[in-house]
N, C-alpha and C positions, 0 to 999 in steps of 0.2 A: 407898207412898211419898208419894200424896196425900191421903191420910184427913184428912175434915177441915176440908179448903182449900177456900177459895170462888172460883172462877176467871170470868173472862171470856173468853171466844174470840170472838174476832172473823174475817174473811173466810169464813167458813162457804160454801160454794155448793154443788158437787156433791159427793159420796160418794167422790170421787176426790183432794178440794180436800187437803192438805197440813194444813189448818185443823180439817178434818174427822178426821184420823189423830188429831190431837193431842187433838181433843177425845174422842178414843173412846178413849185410851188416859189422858186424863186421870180417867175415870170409872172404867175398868178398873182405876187407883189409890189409888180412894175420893175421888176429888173431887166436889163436886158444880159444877157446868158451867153456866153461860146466855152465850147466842149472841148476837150483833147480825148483822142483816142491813141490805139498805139499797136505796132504790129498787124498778126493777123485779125487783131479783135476790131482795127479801126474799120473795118468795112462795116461791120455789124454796129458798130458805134453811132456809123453816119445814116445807116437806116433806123436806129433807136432816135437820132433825132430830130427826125420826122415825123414821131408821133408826139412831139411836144408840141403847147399850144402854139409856141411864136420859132419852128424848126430855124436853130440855131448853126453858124458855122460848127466845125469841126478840126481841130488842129490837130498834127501830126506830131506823139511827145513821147519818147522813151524817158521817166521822169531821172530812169539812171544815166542819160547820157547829155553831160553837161551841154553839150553844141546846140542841145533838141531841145532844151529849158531857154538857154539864149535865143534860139530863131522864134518860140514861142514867144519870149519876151519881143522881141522885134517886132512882132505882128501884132500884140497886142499894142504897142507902140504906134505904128502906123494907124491903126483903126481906131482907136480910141484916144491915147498918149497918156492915161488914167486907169488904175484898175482900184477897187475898192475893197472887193474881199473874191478868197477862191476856200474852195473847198479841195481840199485834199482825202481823196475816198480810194486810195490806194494801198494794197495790201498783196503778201504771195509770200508761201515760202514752198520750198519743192516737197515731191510725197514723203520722202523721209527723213523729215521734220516737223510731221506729224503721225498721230495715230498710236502711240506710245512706243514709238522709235526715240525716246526725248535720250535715252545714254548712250545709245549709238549711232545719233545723228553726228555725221565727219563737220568740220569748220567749214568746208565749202561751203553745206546746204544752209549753218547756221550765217554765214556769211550771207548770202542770198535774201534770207530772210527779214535777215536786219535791216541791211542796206534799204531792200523795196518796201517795206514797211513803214521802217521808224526814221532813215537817216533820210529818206526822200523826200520827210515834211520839211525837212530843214534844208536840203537840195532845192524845193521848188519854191522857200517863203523867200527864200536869198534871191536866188535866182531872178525873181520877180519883184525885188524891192524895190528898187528905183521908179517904179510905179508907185506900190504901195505908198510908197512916202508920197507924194505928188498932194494928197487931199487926207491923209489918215485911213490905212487899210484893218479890213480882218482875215485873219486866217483860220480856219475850221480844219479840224479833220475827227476822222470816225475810228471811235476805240471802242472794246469791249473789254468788259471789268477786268483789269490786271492788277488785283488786288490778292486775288486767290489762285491757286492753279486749278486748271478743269483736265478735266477727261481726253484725253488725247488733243490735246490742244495744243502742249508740247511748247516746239519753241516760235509760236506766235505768238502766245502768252507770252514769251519775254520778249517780242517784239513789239506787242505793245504796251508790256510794261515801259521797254525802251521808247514809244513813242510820246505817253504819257508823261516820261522827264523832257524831251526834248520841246515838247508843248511849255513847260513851264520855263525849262532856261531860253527859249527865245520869245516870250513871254518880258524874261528879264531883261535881255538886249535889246529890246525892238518896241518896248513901252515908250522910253525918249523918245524914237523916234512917231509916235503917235500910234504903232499899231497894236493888237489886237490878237491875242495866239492863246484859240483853242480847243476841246475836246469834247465830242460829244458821247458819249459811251452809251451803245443803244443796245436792247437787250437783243437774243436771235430773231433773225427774219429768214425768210425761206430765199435766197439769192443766189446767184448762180455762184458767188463766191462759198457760199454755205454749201452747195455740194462738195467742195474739196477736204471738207472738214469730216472726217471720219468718225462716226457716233453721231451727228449735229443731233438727233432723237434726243439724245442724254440731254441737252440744254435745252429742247423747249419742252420735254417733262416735266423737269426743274421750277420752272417757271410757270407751270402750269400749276404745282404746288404751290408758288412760293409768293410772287407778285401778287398784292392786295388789290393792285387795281386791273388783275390781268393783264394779258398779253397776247395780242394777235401776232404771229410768223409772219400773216403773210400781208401787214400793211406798215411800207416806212412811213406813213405820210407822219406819225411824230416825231419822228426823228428827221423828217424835213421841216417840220415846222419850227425843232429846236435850231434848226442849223440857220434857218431864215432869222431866226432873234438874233442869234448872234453874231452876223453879217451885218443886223441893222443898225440904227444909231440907239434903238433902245436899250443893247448891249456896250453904250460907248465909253463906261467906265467898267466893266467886268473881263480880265483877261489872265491867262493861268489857270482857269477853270476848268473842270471835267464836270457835264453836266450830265446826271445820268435819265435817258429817256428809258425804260426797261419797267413801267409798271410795279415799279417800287423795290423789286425784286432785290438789291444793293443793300437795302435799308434792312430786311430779317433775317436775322439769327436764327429760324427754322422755317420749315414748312410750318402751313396753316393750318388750322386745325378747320374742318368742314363742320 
């Protein structure tokens, strides 16, 4: 489905990451794959991907520091001069901006939040365009439902409410030019990102009531498989979408009856 395609994945961390599914099943489709890590987490990044099948480079990217998007652009330039689609699986906001700190959280934290969340998908589709343009790109990234507010979820939920707009208006921008901008909205997994989330229990409860077709925590591999459609060309008229992998969970108005 990927043969071919020259991808970026970004959030890589553990073998567990969501980032990580996608990029093992992006190579499992003939893509070939380079990673960015970032800080102290790049060391650990460049040992997570070594246990992929085809252990991929690794790039050095603070996605909020424009210099670090350009030299990544640069390299991806020299190595290839093409890029086709990346995955944007990047997320954070600091501790008190979660956990039902949501009226007392200061503009800083909520500044923080937004920035690396929501405004960084649109920081690294720019950044990376003159690529993308080259042969027609796509852009992915990983949302959870910001349609409702949850449980200490606070101000992520509005960060990815905010990212889910930002999917659409550069959706609108970047269609002329042939690309491809969107969302994959996957229910809870168990990832190391999901320990920061204070209660995560409440969400796969939830879901454990609610999804008709259930829900496993602790496997992304569908929501690598969505992210791999929509990188391919079989995705090559669908863009703006939020596509939800979560076991149906989006669709009911209540819990199941057993």
């Amino acid at each position: 489905m990927l043969q071919g395609k020259k991808l970026l994945i970004t959030g890589v961390l553990t073998p567990q990451s969501i980032a990580f599914a996608c990029a093992r099943v992006a190579q499992e489709q003939g893509a070939e794959v380079i990673l960015t890590g970032f800080g102290r987490g790049l060391s650990i990044t460049q040992r997570t991907a070594k246990r992929l099948p085809d252990p991929p480079e690794v790039l050095d990217m603070d996605v909020n520091d424009p210099d670090q998007v350009a030299a990544v652009e640069e390299a991806l330039r020299e190595r290839w001069g093409v890029l086709d689609g990346l995955l944007h699986a990047i997320a954070f906001a600091p501790e008190d901006a979660l956990g039902g700190n949501f009226l007392d959280t200061p503009w800083e934290s909520v500044a923080t939040a937004l920035r690396t969340s929501a405004y960084s998908f649109k920081a690294l589709v720019v950044g990376l365009l003159p690529l993308l343009e080259e042969r027609g790109g796509s852009a992915v990234t990983l949302d959870f439902d910001a349609s409702v507010a949850w449980p200490g979820y606070d101000w992520m939920g509005v960060s990815k409410a905010a990212l889910e707009s930002v999917t659409r208006y550069l959706a609108r921008d970047l269609g002329p030019r042939g690309i491809r901008v969107n969302c994959v909205s996957a229910g809870p997994l168990r990832t190391m990102a999901a320990k920061s989330i204070p209660g995560f229990d409440v969400f796969t409860d939830a879901w454990h009531r609610r999804a008709p077709l259930g829900w496993d925590v602790t496997d992304p591999t569908p929501v690598a498989g969505a992210v791999a459609f929509l990188l391919s060309e079989h995705a090559r008229f669908i863009t703006g979408e939020i596509l939800h992998v979560d076991g149906g969970y989006h669709a009911m108005g209540a819990d199941l009856t057993e």
